[in-house]
py3Dmol code that shows the C-alpha trace and the ligand (Angstrom):
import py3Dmol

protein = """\
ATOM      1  CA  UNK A   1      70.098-212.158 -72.162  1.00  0.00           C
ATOM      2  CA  UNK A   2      67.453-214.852 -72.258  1.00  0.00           C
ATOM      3  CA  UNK A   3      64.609-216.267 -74.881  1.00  0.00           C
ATOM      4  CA  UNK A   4      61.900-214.330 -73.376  1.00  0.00           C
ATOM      5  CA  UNK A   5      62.879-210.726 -73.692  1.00  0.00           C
ATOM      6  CA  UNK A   6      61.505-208.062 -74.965  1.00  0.00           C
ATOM      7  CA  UNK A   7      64.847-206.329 -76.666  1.00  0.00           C
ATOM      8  CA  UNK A   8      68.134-205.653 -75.682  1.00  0.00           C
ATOM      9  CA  UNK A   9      70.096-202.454 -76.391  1.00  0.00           C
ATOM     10  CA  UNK A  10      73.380-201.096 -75.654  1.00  0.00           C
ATOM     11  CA  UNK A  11      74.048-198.560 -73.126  1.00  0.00           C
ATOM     12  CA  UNK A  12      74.583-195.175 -73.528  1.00  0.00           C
ATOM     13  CA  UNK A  13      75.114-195.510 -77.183  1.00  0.00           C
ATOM     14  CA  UNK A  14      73.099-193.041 -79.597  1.00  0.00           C
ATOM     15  CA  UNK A  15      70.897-194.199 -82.632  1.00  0.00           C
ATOM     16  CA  UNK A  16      72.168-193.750 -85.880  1.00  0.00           C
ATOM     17  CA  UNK A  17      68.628-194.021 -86.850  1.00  0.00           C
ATOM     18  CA  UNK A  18      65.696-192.101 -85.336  1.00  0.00           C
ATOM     19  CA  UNK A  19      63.235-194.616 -86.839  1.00  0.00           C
ATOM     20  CA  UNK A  20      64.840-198.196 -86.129  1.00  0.00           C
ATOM     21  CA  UNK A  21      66.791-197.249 -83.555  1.00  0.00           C
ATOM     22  CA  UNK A  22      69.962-198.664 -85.094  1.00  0.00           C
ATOM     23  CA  UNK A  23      73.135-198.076 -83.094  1.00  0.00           C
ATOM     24  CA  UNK A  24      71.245-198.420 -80.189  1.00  0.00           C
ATOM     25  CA  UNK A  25      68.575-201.632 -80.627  1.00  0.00           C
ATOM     26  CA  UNK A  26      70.149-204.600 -80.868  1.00  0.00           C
ATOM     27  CA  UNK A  27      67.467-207.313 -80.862  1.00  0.00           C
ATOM     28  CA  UNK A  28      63.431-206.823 -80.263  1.00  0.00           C
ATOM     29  CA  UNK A  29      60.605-209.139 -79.972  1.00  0.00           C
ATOM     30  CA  UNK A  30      58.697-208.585 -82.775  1.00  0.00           C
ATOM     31  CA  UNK A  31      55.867-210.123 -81.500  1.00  0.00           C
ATOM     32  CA  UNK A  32      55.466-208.231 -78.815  1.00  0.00           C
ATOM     33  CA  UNK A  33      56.124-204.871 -80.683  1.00  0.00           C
ATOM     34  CA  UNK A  34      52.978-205.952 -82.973  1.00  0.00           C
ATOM     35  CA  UNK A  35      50.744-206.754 -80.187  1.00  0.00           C
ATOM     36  CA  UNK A  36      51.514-204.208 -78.151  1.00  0.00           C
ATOM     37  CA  UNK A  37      50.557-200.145 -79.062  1.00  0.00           C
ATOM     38  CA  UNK A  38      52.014-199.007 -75.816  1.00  0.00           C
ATOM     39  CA  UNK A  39      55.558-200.221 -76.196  1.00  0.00           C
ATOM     40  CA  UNK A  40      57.998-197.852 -77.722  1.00  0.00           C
ATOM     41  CA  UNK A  41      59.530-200.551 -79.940  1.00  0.00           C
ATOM     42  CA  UNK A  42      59.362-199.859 -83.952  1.00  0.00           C
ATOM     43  CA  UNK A  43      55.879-201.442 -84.525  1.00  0.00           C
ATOM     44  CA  UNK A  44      54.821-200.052 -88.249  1.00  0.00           C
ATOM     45  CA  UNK A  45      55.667-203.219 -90.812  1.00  0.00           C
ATOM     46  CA  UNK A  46      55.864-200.701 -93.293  1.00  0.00           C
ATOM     47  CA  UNK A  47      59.344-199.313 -92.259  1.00  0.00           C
ATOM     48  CA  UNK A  48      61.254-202.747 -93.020  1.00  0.00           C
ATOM     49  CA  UNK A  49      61.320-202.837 -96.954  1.00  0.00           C
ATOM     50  CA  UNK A  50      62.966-204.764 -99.453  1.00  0.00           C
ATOM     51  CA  UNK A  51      62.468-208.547 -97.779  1.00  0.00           C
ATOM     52  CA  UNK A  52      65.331-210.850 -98.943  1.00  0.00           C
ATOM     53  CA  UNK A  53      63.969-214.602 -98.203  1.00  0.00           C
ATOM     54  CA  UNK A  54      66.892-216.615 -96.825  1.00  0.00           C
ATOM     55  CA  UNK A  55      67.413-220.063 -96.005  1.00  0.00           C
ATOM     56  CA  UNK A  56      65.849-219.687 -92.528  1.00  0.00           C
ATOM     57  CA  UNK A  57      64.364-215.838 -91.981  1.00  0.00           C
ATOM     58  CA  UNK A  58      63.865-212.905 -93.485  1.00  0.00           C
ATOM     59  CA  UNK A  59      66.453-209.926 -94.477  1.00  0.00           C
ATOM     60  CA  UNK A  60      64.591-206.294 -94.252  1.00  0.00           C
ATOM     61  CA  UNK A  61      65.773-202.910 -94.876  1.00  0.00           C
ATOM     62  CA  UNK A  62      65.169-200.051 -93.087  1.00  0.00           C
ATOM     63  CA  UNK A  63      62.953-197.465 -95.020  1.00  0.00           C
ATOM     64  CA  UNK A  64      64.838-194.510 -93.568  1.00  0.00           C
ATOM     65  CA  UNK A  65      68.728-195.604 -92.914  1.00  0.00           C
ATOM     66  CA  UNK A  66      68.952-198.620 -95.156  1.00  0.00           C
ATOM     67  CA  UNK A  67      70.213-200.608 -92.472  1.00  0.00           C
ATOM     68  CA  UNK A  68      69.789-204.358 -92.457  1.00  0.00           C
ATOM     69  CA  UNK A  69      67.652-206.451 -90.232  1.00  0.00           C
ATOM     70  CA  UNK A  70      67.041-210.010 -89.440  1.00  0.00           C
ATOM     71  CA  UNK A  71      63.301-211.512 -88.508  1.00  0.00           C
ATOM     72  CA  UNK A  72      64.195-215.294 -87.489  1.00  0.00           C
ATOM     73  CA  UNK A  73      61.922-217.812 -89.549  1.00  0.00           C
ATOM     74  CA  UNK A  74      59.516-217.850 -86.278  1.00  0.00           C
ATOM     75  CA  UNK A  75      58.774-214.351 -86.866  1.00  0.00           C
ATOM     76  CA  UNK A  76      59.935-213.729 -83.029  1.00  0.00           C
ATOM     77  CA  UNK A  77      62.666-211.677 -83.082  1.00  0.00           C
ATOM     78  CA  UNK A  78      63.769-208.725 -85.162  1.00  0.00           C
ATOM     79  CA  UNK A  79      67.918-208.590 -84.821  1.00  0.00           C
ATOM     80  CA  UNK A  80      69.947-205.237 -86.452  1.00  0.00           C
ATOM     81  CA  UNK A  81      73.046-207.132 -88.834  1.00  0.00           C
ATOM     82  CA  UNK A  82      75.833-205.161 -89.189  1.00  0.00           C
ATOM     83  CA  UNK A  83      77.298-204.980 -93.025  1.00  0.00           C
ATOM     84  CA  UNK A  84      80.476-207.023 -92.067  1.00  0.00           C
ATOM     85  CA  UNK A  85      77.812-210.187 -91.466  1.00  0.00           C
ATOM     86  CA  UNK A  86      75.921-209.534 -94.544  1.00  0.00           C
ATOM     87  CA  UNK A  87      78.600-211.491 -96.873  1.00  0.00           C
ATOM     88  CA  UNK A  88      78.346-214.755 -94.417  1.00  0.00           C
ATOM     89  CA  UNK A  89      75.185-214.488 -93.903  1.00  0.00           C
ATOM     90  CA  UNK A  90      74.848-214.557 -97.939  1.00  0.00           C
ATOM     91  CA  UNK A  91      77.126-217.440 -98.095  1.00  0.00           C
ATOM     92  CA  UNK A  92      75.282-219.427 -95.305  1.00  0.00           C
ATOM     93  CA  UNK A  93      72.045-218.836 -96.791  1.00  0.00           C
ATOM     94  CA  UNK A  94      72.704-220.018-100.622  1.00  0.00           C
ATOM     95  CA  UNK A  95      74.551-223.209 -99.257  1.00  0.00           C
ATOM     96  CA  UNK A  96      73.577-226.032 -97.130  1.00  0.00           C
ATOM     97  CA  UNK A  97      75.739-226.463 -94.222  1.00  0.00           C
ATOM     98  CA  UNK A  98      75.568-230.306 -93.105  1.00  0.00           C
ATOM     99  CA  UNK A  99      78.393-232.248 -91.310  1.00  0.00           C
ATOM    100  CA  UNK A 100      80.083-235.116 -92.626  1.00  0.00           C
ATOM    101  CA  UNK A 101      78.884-238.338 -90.362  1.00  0.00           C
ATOM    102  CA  UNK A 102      82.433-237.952 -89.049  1.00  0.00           C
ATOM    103  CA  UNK A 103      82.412-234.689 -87.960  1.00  0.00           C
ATOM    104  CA  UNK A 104      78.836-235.584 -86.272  1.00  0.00           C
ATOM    105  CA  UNK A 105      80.507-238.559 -84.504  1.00  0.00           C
ATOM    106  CA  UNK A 106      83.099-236.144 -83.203  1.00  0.00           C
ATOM    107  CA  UNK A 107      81.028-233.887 -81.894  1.00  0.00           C
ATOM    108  CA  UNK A 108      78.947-236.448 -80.144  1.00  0.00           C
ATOM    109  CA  UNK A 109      82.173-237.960 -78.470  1.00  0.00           C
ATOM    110  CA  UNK A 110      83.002-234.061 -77.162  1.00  0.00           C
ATOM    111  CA  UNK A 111      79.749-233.731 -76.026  1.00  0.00           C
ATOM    112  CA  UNK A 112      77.489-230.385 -76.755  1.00  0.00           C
ATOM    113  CA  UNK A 113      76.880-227.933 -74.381  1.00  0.00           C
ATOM    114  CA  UNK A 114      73.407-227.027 -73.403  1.00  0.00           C
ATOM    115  CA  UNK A 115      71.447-223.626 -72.325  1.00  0.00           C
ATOM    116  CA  UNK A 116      71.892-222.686 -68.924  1.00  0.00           C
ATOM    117  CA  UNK A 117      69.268-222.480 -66.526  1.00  0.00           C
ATOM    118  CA  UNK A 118      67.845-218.793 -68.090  1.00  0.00           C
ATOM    119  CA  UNK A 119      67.157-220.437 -71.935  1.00  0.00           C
ATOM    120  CA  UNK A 120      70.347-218.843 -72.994  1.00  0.00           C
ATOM    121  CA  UNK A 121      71.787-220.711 -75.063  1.00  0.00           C
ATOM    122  CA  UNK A 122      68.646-222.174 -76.351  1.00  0.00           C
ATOM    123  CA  UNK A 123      68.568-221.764 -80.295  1.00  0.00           C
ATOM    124  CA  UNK A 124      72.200-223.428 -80.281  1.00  0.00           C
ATOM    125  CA  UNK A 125      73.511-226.435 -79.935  1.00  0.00           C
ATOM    126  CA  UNK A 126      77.198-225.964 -79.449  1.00  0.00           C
ATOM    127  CA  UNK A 127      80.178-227.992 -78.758  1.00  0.00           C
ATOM    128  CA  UNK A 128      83.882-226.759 -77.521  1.00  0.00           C
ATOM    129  CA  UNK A 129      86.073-228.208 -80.100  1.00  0.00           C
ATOM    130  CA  UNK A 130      89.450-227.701 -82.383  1.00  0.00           C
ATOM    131  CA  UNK A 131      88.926-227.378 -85.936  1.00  0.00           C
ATOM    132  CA  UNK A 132      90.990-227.928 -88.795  1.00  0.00           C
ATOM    133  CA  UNK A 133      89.886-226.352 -92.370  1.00  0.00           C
ATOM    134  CA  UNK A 134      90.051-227.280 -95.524  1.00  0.00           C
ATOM    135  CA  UNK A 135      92.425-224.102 -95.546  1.00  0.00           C
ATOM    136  CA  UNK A 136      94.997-225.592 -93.134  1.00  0.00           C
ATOM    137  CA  UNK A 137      94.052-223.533 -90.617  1.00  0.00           C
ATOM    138  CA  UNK A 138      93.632-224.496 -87.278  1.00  0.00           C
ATOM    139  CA  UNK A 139      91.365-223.161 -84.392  1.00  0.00           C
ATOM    140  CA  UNK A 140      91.835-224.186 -80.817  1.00  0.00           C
ATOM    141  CA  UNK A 141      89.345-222.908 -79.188  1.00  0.00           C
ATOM    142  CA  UNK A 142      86.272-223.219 -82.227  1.00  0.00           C
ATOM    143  CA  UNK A 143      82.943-224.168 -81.651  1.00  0.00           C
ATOM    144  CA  UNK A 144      80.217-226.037 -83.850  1.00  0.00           C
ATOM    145  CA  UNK A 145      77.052-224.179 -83.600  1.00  0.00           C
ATOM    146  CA  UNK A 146      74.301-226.161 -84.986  1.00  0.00           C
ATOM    147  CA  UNK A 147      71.027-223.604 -85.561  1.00  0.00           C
ATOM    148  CA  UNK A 148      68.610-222.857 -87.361  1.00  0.00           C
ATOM    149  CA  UNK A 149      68.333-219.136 -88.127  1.00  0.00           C
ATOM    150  CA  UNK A 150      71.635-216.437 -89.608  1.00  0.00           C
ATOM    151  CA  UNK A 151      74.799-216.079 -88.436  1.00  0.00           C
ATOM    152  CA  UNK A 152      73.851-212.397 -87.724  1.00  0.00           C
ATOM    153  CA  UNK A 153      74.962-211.990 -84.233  1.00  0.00           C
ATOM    154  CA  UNK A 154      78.003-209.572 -83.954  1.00  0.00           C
ATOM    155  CA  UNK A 155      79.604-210.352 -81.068  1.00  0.00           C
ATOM    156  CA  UNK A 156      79.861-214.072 -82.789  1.00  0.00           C
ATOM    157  CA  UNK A 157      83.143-214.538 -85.094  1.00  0.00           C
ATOM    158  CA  UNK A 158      81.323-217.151 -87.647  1.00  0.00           C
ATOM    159  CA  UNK A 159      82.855-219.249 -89.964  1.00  0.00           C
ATOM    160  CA  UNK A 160      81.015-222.043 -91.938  1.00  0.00           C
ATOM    161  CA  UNK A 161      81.035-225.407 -91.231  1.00  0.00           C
ATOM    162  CA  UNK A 162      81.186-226.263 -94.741  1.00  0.00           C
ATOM    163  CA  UNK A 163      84.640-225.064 -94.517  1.00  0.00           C
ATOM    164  CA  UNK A 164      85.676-227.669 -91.647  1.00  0.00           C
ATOM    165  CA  UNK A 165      88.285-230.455 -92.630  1.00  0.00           C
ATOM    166  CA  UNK A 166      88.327-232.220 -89.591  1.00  0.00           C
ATOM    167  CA  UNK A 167      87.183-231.686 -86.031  1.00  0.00           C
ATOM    168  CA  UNK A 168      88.773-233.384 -82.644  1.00  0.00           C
ATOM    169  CA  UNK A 169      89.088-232.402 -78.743  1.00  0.00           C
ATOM    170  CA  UNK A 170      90.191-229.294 -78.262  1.00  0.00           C
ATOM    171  CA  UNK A 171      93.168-229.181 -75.234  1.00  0.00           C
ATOM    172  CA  UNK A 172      91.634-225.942 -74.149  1.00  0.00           C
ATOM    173  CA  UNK A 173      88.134-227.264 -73.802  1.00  0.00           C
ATOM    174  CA  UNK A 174      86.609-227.869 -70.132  1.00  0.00           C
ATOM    175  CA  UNK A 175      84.832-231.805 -69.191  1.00  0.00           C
ATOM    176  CA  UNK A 176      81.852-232.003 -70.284  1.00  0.00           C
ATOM    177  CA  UNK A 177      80.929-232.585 -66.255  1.00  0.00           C
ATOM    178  CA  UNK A 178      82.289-229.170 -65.414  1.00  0.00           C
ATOM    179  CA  UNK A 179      80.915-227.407 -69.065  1.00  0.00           C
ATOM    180  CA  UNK A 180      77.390-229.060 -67.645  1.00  0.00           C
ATOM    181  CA  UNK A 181      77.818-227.568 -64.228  1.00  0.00           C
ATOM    182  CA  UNK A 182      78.723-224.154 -65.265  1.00  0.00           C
ATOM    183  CA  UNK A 183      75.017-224.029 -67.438  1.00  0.00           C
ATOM    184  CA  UNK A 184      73.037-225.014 -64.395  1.00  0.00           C
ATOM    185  CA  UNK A 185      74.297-222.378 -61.802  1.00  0.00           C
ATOM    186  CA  UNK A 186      72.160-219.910 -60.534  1.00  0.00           C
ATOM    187  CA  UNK A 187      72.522-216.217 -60.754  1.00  0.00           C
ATOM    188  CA  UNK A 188      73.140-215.877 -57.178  1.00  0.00           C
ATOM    189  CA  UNK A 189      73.961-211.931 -57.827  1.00  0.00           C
ATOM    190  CA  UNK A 190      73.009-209.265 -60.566  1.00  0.00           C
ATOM    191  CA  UNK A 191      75.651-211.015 -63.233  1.00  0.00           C
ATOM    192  CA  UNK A 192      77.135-213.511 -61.424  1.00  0.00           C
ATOM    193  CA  UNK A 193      76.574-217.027 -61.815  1.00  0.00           C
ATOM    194  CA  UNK A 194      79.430-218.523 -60.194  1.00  0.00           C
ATOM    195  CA  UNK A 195      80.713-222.106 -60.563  1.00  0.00           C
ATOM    196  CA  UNK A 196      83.765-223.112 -58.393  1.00  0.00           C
ATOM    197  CA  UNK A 197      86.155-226.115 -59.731  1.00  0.00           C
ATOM    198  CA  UNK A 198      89.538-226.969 -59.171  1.00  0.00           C
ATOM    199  CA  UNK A 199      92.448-226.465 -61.400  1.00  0.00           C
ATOM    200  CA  UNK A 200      95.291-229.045 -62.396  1.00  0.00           C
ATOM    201  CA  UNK A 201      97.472-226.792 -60.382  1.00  0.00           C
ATOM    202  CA  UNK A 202      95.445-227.666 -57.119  1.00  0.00           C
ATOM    203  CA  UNK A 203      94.567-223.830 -57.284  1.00  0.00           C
ATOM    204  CA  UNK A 204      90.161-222.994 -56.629  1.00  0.00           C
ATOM    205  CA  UNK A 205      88.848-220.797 -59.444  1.00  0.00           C
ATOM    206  CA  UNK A 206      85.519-219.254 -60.154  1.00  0.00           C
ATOM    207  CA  UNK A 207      84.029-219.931 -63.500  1.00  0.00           C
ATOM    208  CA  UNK A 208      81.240-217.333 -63.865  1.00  0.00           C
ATOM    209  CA  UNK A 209      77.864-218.369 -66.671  1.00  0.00           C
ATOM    210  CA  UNK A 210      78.294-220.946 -68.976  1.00  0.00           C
ATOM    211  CA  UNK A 211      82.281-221.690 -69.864  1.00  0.00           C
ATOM    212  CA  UNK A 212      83.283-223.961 -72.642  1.00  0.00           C
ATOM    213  CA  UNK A 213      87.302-222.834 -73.020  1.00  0.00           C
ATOM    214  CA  UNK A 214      89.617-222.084 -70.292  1.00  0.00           C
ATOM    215  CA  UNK A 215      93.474-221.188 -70.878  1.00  0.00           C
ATOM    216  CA  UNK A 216      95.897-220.823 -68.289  1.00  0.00           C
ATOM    217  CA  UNK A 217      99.449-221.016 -68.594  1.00  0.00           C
ATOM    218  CA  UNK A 218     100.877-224.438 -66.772  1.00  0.00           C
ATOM    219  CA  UNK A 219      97.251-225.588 -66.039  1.00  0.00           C
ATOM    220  CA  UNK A 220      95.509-228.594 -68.018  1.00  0.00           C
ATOM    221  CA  UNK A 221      92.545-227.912 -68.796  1.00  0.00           C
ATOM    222  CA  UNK A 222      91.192-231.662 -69.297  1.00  0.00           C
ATOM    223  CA  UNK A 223      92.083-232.061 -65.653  1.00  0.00           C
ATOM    224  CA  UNK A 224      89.719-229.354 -64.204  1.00  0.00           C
ATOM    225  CA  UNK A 225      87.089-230.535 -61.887  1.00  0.00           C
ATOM    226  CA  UNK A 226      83.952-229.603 -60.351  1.00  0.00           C
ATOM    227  CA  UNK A 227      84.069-228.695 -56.545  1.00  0.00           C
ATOM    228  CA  UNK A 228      81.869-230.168 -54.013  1.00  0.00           C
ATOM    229  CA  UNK A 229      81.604-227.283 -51.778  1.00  0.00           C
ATOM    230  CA  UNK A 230      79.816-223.854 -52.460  1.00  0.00           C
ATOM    231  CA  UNK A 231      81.424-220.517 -53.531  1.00  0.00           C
ATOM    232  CA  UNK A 232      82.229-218.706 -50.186  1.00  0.00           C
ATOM    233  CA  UNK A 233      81.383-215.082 -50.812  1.00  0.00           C
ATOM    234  CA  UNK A 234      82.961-213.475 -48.138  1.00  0.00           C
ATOM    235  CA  UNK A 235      86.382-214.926 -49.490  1.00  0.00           C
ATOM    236  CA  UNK A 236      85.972-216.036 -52.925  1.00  0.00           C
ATOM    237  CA  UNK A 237      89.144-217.304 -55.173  1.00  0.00           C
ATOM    238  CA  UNK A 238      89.653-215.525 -58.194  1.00  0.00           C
ATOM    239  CA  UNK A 239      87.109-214.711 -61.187  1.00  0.00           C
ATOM    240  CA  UNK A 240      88.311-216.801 -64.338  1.00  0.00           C
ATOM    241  CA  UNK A 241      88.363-214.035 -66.788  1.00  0.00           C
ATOM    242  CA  UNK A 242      87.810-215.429 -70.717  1.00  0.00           C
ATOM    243  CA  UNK A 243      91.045-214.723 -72.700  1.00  0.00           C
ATOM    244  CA  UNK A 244      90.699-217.128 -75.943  1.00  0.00           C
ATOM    245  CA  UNK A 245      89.152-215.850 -79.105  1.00  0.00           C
ATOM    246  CA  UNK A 246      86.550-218.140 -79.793  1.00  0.00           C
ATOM    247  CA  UNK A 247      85.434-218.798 -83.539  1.00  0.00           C
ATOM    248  CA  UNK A 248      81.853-220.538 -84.349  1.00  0.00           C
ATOM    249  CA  UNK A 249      81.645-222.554 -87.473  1.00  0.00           C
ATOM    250  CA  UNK A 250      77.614-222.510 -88.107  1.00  0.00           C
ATOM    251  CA  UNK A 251      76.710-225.874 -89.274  1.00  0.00           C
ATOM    252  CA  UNK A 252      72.678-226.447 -90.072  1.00  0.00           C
ATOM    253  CA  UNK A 253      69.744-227.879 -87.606  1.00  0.00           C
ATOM    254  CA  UNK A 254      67.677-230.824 -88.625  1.00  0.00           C
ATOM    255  CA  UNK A 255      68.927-233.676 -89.336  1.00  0.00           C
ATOM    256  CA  UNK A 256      72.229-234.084 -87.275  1.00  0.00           C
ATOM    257  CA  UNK A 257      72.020-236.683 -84.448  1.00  0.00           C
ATOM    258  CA  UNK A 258      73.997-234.407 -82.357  1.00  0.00           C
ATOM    259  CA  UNK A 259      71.393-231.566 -82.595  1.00  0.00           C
ATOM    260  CA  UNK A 260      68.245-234.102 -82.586  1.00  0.00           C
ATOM    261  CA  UNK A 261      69.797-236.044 -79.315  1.00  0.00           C
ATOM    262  CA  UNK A 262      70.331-232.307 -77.705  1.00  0.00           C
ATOM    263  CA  UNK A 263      66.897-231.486 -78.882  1.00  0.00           C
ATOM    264  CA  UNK A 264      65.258-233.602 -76.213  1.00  0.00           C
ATOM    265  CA  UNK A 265      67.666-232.700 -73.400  1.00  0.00           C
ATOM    266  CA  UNK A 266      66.837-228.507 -74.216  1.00  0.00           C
ATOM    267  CA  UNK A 267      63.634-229.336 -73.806  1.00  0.00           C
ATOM    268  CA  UNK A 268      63.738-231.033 -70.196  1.00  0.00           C
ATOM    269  CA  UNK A 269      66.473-228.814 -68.826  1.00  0.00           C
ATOM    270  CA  UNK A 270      63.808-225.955 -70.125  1.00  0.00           C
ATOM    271  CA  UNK A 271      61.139-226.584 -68.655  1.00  0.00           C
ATOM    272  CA  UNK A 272      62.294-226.003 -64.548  1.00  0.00           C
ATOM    273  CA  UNK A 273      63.961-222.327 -65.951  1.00  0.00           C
ATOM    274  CA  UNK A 274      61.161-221.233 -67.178  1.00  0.00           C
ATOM    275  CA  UNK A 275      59.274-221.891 -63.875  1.00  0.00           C
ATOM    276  CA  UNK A 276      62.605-220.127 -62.221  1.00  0.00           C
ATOM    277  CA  UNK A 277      61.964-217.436 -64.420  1.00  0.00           C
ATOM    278  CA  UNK A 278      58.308-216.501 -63.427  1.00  0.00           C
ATOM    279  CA  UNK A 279      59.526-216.722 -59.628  1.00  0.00           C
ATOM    280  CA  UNK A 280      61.646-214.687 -60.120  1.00  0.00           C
ATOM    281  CA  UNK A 281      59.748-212.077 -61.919  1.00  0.00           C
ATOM    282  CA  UNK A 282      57.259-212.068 -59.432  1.00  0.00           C
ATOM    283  CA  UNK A 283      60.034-211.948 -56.600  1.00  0.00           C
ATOM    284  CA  UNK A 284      59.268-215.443 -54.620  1.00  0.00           C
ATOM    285  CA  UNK A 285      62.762-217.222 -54.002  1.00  0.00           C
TER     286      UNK A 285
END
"""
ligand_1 = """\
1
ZN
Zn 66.846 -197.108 -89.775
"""
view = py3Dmol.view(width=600, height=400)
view.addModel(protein, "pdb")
view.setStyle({"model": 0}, {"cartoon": {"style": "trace"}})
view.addModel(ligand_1, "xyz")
view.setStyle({"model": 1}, {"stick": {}})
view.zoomTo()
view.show()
C-alpha cells in the first residue's frame, strides 16, 4: 500500500454493508471519491452521519450499518475502524500524548525508521524499540509511532505512549544501517522487495520491505549487516519470515525533535519515489 491510492480492500471478503462497503473497503481516498462521479467508491456525504470531532480527524457513522469511519484531519482518506479501536481511539483523542525529553532522547539515539521508497510509511515516524510501562510490563519488540491522525488501523496493536515508563534498545531490533537499507529497496517483483544481509551466524538471509525486528534463535540481532552483493534470484537464501508480535505505542506529532528532525529527511527521501512512482505507472524502467 502506498500514499497515493485510491482504496484498498480485502480479497474475496463480502460487505457487511451494501452502502459503505464495510467488510470489504478498508481505506478510500476521499478526495478522489468526491471529485470523481465515475468511480464506484461511496461518494454521497450524506451517508456518514453523526461526526465526532477528535483530536486530529473526524469519526462518522454509517447511515445504514452504523459502522464507524475515520476521515484523517486532511480530509484525504476515509478508513473503516473496527469497534475494538473505538475505546483507544477515545482515549488517544481526549489526552495529549507527548514524550518525556527522555524518552525523545532515546528514541533519537535508536534512530527512527523512515518510509521506503513507495511513501509507505509516510504518516509515521517510527522507531524499533523495548518499552517498559508504567504497568511493569515489558515489550521487546514495541515501536514509538509518532503521527498525527487515530490509531484506527487494525492490523496495528496500539498502545499509548502516555503509558510508557521508560524506553531503551531493543536486543531484537536491526542497525539502523540495515533498518535504512531495507526502506530503500526496490520492488524488484510483484511483492518482493528483497534486502540481503548477513546474520551473526555467518548465515545470508533475505529481508523482504521494510524490517525493524528480527528474531532468530542463536543469532544476534545487533550484529546483522548489510551485504555488498545483490540478491541472486536464481539461488536465493532463505525469506526471513516476521515472527515477533509487534506493539505500537502512538505518541503525538509536532513538537518532538525526533519527528521534526525525521520531518525533513521524509521529505527528501520522498521526493525521488514519487518520480519512481509515475515511471512506473506509465511502464518506463
Ligand atoms: Zn454501512
Amino acid at each position: 500500500m502506498s500514499i497515493e491510492q485510491i482504496s484498498s480492500k480485502q480479497i474475496g471478503k463480502e460487505a457487511n454493508c451494501n452502502f459503505c462497503q464495510a467488510g470489504i473497503t478498508i481505506s478510500f481516498n476521499w478526495k478522489y471519491a468526491l471529485e470523481n462521479s465515475k468511480s464506484d467508491l461511496p461518494k454521497n456525504k450524506d451517508l456518514y452521519v453523526n461526526p465526532i470531532k477528535l483530536k486530529k480527524g473526524t469519526l462518522f457513522q454509517c447511515k445504514s450499518c452504523g459502522g464507524h469511519w475515520y476521515l484523517d484531519s486532511d480530509e484525504q482518506f476515509m478508513n473503516h475502524v473496527k469497534d475494538e479501536k473505538l475505546e483507544t481511539i477515545e482515549l488517544w483523542s481526549n489526552s495529549g500524548q507527548k514524550l518525556s525529553s527522555e524518552q525523545v532522547e532515546a528514541l533519537r539515539l535508536i534512530g527512527s525508521t523512515p518510509p521506503d521508497l513507495y511513501g509507505n510509511g509516510s504518516k509515521f515516524t517510527e522507531t524499533p524499540c523495548e518499552v517498559r510501562t508504567k504497568n511493569g510490563e515489558t515489550f521487546e519488540c514495541a515501536i514509538v509511532s509518532i503521527q498525527s491522525h487515530a490509531p484506527f488501523e487494525d492490523w496495528r496493536d496500539y498502545k499509548l505512549a502516555s503509558e510508557i515508563e521508560s524506553i531503551s534498545v531493543s536486543r531484537y531490533a536491526l542497525p539502523l544501517e540495515v533498518r535504512l537499507k531495507t526502506t530503500q529497496a526496490d520492488e524488484i517483483r510483484m511483492g518482493f522487495a528483497p534486502t540481503l544481509v548477513q546474520l551473526s551466524n555467518g548465515k545470508n538471509i533475505i529481508l523482504n520491505w521494510t524490517t525493524n525486528f528480527l528474531k532468530l534463535v542463536g543469532v544476534e540481532t545487533a550484529e546483522t549487516t548489510v551485504c555488498s552483493e545483490r540478491v541472486n534470484t536464481s539461488n536465493m537464501p532463505e525469506i526471513y519470515q516476521t515472527n515477533e508480535k509487534v506493539v505500537y505505542f502512538i505518541a503525538d506529532s509536532g513538537d518532538h525533535e525526533a519527528g521534526a528532525s525525521n520531518k525533513a529527511f521524509n521529505e527528501d527521501t520522498q521526493k525521488p519515489s514519487l518520480l519512481r512512482k509515475l515511471k512506473r505507472l506509465l511502464g518506463a524502467h
